[in-house]
C-alpha positions as CSV (number, residue, x, y, z in Angstrom):
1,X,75.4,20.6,-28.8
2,X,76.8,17.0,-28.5
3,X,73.8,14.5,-28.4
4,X,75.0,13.0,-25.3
5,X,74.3,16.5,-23.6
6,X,71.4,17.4,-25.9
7,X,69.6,14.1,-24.5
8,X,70.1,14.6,-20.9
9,X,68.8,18.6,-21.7
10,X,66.0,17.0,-22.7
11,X,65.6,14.7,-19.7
12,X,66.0,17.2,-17.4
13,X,63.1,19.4,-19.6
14,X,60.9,16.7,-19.5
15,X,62.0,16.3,-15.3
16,X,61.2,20.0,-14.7
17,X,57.9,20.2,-16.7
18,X,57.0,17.1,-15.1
19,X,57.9,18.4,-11.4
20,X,55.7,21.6,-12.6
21,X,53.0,19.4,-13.5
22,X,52.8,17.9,-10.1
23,X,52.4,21.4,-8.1
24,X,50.2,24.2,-10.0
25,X,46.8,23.7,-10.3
26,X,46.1,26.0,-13.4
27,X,47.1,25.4,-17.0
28,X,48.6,28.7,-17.4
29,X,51.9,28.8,-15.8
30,X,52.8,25.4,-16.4
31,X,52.2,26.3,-19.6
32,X,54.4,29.7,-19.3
33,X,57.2,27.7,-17.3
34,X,57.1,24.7,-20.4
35,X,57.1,27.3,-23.4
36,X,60.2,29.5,-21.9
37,X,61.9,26.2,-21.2
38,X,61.8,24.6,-24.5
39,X,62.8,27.8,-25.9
40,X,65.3,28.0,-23.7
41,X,66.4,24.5,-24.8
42,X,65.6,24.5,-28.8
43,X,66.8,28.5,-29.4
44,X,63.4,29.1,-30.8
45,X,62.5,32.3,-30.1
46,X,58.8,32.1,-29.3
47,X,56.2,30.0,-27.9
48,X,52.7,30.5,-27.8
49,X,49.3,28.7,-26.2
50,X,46.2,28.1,-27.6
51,X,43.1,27.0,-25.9
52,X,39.3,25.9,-27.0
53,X,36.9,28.8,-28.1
54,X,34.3,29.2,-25.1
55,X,31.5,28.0,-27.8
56,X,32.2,25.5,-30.7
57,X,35.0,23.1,-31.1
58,X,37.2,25.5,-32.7
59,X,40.7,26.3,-30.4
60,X,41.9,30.0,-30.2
61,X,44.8,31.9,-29.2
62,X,44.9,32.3,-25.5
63,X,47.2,35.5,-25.6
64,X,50.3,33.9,-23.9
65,X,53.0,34.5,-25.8
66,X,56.8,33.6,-24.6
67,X,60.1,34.7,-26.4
68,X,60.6,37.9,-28.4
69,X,56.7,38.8,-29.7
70,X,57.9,41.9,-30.8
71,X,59.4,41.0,-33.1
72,X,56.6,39.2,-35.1
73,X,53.7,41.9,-35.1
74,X,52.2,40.5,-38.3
75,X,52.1,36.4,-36.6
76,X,50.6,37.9,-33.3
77,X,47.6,40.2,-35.1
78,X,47.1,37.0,-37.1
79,X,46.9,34.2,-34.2
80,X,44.3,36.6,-32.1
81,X,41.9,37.1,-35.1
82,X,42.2,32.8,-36.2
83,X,39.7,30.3,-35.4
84,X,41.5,26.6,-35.6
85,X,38.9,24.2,-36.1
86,X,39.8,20.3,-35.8
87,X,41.6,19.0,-38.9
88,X,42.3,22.4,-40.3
89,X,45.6,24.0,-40.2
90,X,48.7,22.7,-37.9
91,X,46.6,23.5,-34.6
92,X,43.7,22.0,-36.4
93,X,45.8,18.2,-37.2
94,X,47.3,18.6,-33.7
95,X,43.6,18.5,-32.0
96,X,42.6,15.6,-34.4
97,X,45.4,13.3,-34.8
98,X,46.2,14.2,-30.6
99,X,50.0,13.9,-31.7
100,X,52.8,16.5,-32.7
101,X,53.1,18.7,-36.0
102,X,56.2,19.9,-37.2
103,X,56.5,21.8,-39.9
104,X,60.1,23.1,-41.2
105,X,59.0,25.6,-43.8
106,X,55.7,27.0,-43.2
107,X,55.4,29.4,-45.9
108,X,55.4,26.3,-48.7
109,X,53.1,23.8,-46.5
110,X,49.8,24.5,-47.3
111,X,48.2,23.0,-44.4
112,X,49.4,25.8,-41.9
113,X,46.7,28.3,-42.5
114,X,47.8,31.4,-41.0
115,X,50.9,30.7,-44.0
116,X,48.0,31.9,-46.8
117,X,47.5,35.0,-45.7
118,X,49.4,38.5,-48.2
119,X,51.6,39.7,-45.4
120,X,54.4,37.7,-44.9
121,X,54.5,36.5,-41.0
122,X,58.1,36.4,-40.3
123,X,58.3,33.1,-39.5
124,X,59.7,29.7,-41.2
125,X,59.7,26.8,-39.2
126,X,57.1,25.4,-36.3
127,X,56.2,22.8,-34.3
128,X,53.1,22.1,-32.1
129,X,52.4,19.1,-29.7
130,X,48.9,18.6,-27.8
131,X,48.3,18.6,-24.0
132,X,46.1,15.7,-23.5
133,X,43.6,15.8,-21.0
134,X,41.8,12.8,-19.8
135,X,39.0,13.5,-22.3
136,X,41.4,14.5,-25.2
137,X,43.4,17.1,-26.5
138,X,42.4,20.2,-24.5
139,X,45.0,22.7,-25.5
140,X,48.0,23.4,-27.9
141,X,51.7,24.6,-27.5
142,X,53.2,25.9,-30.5
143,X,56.6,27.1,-31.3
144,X,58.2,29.6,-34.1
145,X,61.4,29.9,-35.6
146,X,62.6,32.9,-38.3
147,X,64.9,29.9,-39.9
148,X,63.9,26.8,-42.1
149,X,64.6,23.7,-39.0
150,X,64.7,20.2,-40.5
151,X,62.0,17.5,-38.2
152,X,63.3,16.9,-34.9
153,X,62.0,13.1,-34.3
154,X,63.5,13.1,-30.8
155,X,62.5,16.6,-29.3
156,X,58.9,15.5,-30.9
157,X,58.7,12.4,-28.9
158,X,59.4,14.2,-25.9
159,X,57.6,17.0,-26.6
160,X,54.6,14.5,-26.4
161,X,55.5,13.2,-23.3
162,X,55.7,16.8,-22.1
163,X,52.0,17.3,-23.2
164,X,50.6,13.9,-21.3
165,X,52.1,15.3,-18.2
166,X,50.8,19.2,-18.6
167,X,47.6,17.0,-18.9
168,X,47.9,16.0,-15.6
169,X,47.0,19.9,-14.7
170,X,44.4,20.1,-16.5
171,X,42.7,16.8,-14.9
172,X,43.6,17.7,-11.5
173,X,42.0,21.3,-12.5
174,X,39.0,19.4,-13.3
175,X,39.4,17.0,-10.6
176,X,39.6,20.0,-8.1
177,X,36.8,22.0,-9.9
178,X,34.4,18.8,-9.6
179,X,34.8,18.4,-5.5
180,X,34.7,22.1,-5.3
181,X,31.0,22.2,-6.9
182,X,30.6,19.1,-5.2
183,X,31.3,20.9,-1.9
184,X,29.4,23.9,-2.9
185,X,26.2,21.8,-3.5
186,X,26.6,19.7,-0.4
187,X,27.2,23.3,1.7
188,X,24.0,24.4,-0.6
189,X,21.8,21.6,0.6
190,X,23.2,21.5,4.4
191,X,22.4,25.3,4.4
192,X,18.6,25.2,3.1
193,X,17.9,21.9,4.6
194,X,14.7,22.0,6.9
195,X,17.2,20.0,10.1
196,X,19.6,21.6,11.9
197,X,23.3,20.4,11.1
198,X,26.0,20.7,13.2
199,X,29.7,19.3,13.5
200,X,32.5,19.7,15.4
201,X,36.5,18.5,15.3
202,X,38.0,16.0,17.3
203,X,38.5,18.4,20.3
204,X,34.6,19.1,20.7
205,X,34.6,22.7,19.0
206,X,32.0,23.5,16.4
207,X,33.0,23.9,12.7
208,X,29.9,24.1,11.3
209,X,26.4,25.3,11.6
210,X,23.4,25.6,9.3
211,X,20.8,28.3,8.9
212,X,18.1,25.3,10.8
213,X,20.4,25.2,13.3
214,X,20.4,28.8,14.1
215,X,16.2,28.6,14.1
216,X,16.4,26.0,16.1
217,X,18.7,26.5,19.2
218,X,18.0,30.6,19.0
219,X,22.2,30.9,18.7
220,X,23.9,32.7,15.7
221,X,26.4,30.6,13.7
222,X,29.0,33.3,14.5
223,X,28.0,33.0,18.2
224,X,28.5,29.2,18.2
225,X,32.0,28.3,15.4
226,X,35.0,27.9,17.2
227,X,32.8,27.2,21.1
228,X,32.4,23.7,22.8
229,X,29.3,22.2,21.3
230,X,28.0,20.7,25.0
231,X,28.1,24.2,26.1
232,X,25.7,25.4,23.1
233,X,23.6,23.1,22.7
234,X,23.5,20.2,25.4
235,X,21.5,20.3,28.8
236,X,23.9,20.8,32.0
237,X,23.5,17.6,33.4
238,X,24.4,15.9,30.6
239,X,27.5,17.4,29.2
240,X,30.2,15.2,31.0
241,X,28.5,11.8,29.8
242,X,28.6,13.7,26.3
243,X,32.4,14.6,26.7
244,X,33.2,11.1,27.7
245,X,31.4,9.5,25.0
246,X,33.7,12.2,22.3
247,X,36.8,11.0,24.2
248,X,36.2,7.1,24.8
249,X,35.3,6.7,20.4
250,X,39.0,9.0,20.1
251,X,40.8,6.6,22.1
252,X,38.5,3.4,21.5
253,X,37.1,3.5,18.5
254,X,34.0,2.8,20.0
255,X,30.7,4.3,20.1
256,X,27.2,3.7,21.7
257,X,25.8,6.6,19.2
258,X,27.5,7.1,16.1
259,X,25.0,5.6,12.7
260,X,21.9,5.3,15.4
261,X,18.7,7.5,15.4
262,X,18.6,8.9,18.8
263,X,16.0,11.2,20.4
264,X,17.8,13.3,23.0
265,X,16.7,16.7,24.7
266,X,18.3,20.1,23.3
267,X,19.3,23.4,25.3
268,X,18.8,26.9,24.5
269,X,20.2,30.0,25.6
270,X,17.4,30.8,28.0
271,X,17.7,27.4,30.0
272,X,14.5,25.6,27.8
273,X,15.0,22.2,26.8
274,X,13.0,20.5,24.1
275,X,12.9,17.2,22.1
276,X,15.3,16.9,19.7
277,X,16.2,14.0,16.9
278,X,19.3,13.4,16.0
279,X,22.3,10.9,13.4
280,X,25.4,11.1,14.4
281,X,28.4,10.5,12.5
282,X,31.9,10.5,12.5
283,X,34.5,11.1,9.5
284,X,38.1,11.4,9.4
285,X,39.8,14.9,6.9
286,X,43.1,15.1,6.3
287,X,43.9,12.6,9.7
288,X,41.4,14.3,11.7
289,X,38.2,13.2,13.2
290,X,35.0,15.4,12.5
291,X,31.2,14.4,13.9
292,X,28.6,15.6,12.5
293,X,24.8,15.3,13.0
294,X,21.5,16.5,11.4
295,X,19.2,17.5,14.3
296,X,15.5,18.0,14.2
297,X,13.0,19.3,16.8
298,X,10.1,16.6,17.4
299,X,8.7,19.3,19.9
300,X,5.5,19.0,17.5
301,X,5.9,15.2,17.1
302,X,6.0,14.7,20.7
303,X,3.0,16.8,21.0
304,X,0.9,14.8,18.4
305,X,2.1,11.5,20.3
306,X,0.5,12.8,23.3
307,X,-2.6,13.9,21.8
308,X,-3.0,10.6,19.8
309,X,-2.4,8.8,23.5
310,X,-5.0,10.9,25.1
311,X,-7.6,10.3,22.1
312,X,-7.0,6.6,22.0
313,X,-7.5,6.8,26.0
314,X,-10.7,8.7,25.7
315,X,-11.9,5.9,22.3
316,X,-10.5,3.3,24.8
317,X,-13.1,4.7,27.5
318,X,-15.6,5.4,25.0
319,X,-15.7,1.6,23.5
320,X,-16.1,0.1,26.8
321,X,-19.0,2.2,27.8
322,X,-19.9,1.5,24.4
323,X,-19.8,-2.5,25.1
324,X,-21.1,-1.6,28.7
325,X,-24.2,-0.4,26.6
326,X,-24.6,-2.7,24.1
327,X,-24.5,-5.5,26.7
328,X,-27.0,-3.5,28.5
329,X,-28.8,-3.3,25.5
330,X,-28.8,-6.6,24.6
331,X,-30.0,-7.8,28.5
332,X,-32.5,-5.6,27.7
333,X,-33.9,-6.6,24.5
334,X,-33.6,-10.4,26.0
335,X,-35.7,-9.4,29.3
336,X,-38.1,-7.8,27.5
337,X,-38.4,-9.9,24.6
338,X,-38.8,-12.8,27.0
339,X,-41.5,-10.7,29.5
340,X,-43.4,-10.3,26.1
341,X,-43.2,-13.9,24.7
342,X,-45.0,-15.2,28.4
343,X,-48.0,-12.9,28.2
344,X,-48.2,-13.2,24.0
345,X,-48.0,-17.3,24.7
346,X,-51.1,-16.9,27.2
347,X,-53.1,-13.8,24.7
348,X,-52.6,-16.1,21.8
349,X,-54.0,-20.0,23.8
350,X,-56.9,-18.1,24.6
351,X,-57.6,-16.9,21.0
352,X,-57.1,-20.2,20.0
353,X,-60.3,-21.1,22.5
354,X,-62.5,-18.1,20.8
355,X,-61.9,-19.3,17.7
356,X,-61.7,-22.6,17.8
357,X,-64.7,-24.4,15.8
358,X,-66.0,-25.7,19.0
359,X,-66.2,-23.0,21.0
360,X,-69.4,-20.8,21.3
361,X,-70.7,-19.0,18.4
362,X,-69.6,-15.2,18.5
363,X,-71.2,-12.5,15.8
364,X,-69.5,-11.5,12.1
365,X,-68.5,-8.0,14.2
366,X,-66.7,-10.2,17.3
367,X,-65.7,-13.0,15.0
368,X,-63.8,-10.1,12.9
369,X,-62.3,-8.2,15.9
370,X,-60.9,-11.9,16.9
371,X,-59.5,-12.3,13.3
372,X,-57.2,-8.8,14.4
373,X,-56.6,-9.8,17.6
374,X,-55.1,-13.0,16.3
375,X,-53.0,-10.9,13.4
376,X,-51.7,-8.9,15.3
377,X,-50.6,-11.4,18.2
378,X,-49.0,-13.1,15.7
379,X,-47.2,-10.2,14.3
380,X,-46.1,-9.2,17.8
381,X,-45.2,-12.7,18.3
382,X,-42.8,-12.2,15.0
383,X,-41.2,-9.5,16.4
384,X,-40.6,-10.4,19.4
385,X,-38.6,-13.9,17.8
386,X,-36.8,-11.4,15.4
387,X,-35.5,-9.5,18.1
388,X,-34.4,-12.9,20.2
389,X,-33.0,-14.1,16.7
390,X,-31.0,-10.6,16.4
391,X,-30.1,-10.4,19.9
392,X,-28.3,-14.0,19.7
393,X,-26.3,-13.5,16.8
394,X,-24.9,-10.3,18.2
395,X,-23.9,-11.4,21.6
396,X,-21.9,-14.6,19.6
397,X,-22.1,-16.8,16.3
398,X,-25.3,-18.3,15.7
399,X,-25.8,-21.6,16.6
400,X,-26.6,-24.4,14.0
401,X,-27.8,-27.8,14.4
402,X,-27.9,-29.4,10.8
403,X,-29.7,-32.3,9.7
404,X,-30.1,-33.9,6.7
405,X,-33.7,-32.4,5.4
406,X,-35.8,-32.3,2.2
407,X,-36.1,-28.6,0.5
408,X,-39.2,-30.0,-0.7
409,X,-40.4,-30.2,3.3
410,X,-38.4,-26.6,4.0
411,X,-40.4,-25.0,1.1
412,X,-43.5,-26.4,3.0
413,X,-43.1,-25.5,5.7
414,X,-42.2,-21.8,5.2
415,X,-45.3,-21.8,3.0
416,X,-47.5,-22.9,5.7
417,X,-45.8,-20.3,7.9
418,X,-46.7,-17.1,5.7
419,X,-50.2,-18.8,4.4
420,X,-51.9,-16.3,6.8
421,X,-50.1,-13.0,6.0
422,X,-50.4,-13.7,2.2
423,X,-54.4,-14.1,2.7
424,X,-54.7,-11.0,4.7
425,X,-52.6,-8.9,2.5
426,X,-54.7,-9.7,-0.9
427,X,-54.6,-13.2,-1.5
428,X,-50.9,-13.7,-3.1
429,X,-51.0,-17.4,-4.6
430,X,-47.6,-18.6,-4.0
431,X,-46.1,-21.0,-6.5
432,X,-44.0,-23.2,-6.0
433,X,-41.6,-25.1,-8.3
434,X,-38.8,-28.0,-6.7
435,X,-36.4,-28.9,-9.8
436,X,-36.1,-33.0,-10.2
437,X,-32.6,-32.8,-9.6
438,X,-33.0,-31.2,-6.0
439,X,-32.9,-33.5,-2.7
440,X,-32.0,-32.9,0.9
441,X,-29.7,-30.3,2.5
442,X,-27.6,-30.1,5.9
443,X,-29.5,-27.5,8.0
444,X,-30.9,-26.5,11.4
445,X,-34.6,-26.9,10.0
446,X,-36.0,-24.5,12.0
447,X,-33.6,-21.5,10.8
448,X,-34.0,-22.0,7.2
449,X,-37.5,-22.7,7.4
450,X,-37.6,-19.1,9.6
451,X,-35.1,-17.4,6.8
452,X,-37.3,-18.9,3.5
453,X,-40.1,-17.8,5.4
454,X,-38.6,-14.4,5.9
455,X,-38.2,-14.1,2.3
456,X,-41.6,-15.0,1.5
457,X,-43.1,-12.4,3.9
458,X,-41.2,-9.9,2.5
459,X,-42.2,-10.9,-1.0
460,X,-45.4,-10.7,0.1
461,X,-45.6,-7.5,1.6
462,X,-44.1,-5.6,-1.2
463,X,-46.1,-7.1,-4.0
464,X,-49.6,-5.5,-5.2
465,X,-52.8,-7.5,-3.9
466,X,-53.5,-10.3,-5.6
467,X,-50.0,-10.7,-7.4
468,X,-48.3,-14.1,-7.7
469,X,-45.1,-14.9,-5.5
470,X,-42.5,-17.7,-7.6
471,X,-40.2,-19.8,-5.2
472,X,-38.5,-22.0,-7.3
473,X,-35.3,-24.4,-5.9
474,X,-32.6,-26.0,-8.5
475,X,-29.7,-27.3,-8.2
476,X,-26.2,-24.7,-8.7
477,X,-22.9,-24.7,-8.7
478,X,-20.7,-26.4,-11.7
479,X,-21.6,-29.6,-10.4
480,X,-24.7,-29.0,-8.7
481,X,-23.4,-29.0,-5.6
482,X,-25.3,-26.2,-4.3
483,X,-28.9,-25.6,-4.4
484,X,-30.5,-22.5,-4.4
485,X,-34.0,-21.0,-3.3
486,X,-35.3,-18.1,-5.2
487,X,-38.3,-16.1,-4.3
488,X,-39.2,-13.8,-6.6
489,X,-41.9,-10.7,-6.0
490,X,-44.0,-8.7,-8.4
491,X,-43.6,-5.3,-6.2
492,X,-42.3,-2.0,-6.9
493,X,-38.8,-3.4,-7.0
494,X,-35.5,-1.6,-5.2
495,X,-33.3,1.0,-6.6
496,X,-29.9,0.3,-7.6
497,X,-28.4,3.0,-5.0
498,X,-30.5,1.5,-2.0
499,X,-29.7,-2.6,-3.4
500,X,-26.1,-2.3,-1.7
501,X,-28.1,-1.7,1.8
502,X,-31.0,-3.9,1.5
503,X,-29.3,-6.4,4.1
504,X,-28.1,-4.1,6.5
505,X,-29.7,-4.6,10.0
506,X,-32.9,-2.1,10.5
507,X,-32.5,-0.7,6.8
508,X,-36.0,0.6,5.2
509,X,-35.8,1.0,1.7
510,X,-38.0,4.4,0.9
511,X,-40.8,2.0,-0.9
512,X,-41.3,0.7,2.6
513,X,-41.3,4.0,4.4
514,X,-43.4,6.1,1.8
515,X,-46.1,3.3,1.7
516,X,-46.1,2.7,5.6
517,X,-45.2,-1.0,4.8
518,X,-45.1,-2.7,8.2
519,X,-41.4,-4.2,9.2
520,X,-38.5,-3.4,11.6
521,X,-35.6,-4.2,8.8
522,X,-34.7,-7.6,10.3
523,X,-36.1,-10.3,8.0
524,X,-33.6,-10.1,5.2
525,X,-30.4,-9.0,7.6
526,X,-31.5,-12.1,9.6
527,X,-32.0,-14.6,6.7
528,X,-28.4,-13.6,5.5
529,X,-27.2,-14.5,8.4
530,X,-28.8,-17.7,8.7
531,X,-27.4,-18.1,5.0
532,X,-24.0,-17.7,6.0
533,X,-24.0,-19.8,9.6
534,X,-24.9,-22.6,7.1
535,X,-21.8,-21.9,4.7
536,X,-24.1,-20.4,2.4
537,X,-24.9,-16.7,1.2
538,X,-28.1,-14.6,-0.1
539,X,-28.1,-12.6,-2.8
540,X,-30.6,-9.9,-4.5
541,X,-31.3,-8.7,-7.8
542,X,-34.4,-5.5,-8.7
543,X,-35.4,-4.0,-11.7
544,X,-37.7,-1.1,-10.6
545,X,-41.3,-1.0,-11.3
546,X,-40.4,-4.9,-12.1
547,X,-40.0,-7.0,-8.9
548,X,-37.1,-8.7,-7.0
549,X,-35.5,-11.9,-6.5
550,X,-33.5,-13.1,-3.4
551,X,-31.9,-16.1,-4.0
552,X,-30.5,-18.5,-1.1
553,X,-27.6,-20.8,-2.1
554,X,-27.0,-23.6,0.5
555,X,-24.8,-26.5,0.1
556,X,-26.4,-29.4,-1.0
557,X,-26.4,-32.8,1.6
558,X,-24.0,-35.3,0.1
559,X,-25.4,-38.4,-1.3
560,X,-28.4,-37.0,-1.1
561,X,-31.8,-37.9,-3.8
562,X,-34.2,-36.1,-5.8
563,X,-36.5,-34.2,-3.5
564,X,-39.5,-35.6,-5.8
565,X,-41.6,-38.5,-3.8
């Protein structure tokens, strides 16, 4: 053949292959359609395919054969029973190197491995080329000839063109294989999903429909495909709004729905409705529109709503009568606290006058019975103060009117004020110890006096008779810019589980109730408080069978001296 013609033979091989390429989708009768060609084109009599083993790297034959296989029994029973691993053999350099082999004497080149074996094959010359896949070399045409053919430099060269473009198969296999998994997982997870899908085409009709979807509007999916979705699935009176909304986006391009979360009501065969969730979409396949939507029932949400609106009605209700009570409460505490003070005021003048040293002499059984009366007017009168003090802070913050004052005169003070309880309860000496470097402090006297004092009458009621009771004030803080009052007790101590509670309003520690100790559970919740109106705090610290220490931290007055006169 003249090389002008021989070139344009081999043009139009490398057009055909290359317009085969471009239409199958599977390797095999591209590959059929290239091997008859080339033999066709060459006048070698047989072409063969081989492929990658299913495990291993090794390539095998793949049993197509084209051209006159009958006549080379010996090269056929060879080629099935071969493995051709990379860099072995001509199919072995082909998959290595990823470029053509030719060999024109087989039977003396000792790389062509199927050449080795006793029997002689029947064959002389070949040449292989690879078809490269995006990933490599994923298959191998070869070609045999009964006559010794010298190297071919041109057919080679487009015998690797060839190969790049049966590669194209091979990736648009793939390519195929890949969206068609892709698909089947995407179907897989619509179909199991817990929401309804649904979708329909441009004209309204229902293309798809999940399992969920079934569940949830009671309609098969063989009942629904191919139906107008408003008439399955969308209450009467709205189905022409729904229609015009389909038709407006079609001719518009616009949509009030489409990407929004929209809770809509759903229709069932029987004529129900019930609450339905919904995200539309809209996506365009092969020119065509296509809506789709995930739909889910928020019958139950809708139900919890209502339930959590009727509870937080009935709490709304039940905090104002609440407040209604506590008010009522509180008015009653203040009337009654105030009914007592009057009489208590008047019970405890006229003790005064029996007891005074000028009043008439009254015998050791009277003078003892007075010595009660005046205890217990005086605890009464306590209480009733505790229960004022409580019932202020409660109904608002508690009112301070600060002053520069001495500790040393606060200390005093509360002293003075729990002199009488610490007699009566065994004679607790109370010591007292006022650090050089401790002056004045901003404070409504009269509280802190009342919240030192209440920490010295509880000392003094948990410690045995006769024990000591430490108050001791220094200065704190980095800078001593604090001071702090600790009062520390020789009693029983508190538990570490009941230390968190101590300050909690009407707590009793299980010391207290055991031992009948006398107390409402005010004093320390109220001298906290009084702490904290003045910026400061109150703190506790018990080792059982030990004693306690409360100590008060206030914020010392600035500028203020050494408390020591």
């Amino acid at each position: 053949m003249p090389e002008v013609e021989r070139e344009a033979a081999l043009q139009a091989l490398l057009d055909n292959v290359t317009a085969v390429a471009g239409t199958v989708h599977e390797l095999e009768p591209a590959a059929r359609a290239t091997l008859a060609a080339v033999c066709e084109l060459t006048g070698w009599p047989l072409g063969h395919l081989c492929v990658p083993a299913d495990i291993g790297d090794d390539f095998v034959s793949s049993g197509l054969w084209v051209g006159a296989i009958e006549r080379f029994p010996v090269l056929q029973e060879a080629t099935a029973r071969a493995h051709f691993p990379p860099g072995a053999g001509t199919i072995g350099q082909v998959i290595t190197t990823g470029q053509p082999i030719w060999s024109s004497d087989m039977s003396r080149d000792p790389f062509v491995l199927r050449a080795r074996q006793e029997r002689d094959l029947g064959v002389r010359a070949v040449f292989a080329f690879p078809i490269v896949a995006a990933d490599g070399v994923a298959a191998v045409l070869e070609f045999f000839s009964d006559q010794v053919v010298p190297r071919d430099e041109t057919l080679l060269r487009v015998m690797a063109s060839l190969g790049h473009q049966l590669g194209r198969v091979i990736d648009r296999r793939r390519a195929h294989q890949m969206l068609e998994n892709s698909r089947q997982r995407l179907q897989q997870v619509i179909e199991t999903s817990l929401e309804g899908f649904v979708s329909m085409n441009a004209a309204g009709l229902i293309t798809d429909w999940n399992s969920a979807a079934e569940r949830m509007f009671h309609r098969s999916r063989d009942e629904v495909l191919g139906r107008p979705l408003h008439e399955m699935i969308v209450p009467p009176r709205y189905r022409a709004a729904d229609q015009a909304g389909r038709i407006r986006f079609l001719l518009t391009g616009e949509s009030k729905v489409l990407g929004r979360r929209l809770e809509l009501t759903g229709w069932r065969p029987d004529g129900s409705e019930f609450p339905i969730e919904l995200v539309v979409w809209a996506a365009q396949d092969g020119g065509e529109w296509t809506f789709n939507a995930f739909v889910h029932d928020i019958t139950g949400r809708r139900r919890a709503e209502a339930a959590l609106r009727e509870a937080y009605i009935a709490e709304q209700a039940t905090v104002t009568r609440l407040r209604e009570l506590d008010e009522a409460k509180s008015d009653f505490v203040a009337t009654v606290s105030h009914e007592f003070r009057t009489p208590l005021t008047s019970i405890s003048g006229y003790l005064e006058i029996f007891t005074d040293e000028d009043a008439e002499p009254v015998s050791e059984r009277q003078r003892r019975m007075l010595q009660a009366m005046v205890r217990s007017t005086g605890q009464l009168q306590h209480l009733v103060e505790d229960l004022l003090a409580v019932n202020t802070i409660e109904s608002g913050p508690l009112a301070v009117e600060p002053a520069q004052v001495p500790v040393r005169r606060i200390l005093d003070e509360a002293v003075r004020a729990t002199a009488g309880e610490a007699r009566e309860s065994g004679g607790h000496p109370v010591r007292v110890r006022l650090d050089a470097d401790v002056g004045s402090v901003n404070a409504d006297r009269d509280l802190l006096v009342r919240a030192v004092g209440g920490l010295l009458s509880n000392a003094i009621k948990f410690s045995p008779a006769g024990a000591p009771v430490a108050v001791r004030a220094s200065a704190a803080g980095e800078n001593g810019e604090d001071v702090s009052i600790a009062v520390t007790d020789a009693g029983a101590g508190i538990e570490a589980d009941e230390l968190p509670h101590i300050f909690d309003r009407f707590y009793r520690a299980r010391f207290a109730k055991e031992h009948a100790i006398r107390g409402m559970g005010l004093g320390l919740s109220l001298a906290r408080t009084i702490a904290q109106a003045h910026g400061g705090s109150l703190t506790a610290a018990s080792t059982p069978g030990e004693g306690s220490t409360f100590t008060l931290t206030l914020p010392a007055a600035a500028g203020a001296g050494s408390g020591r006169g």
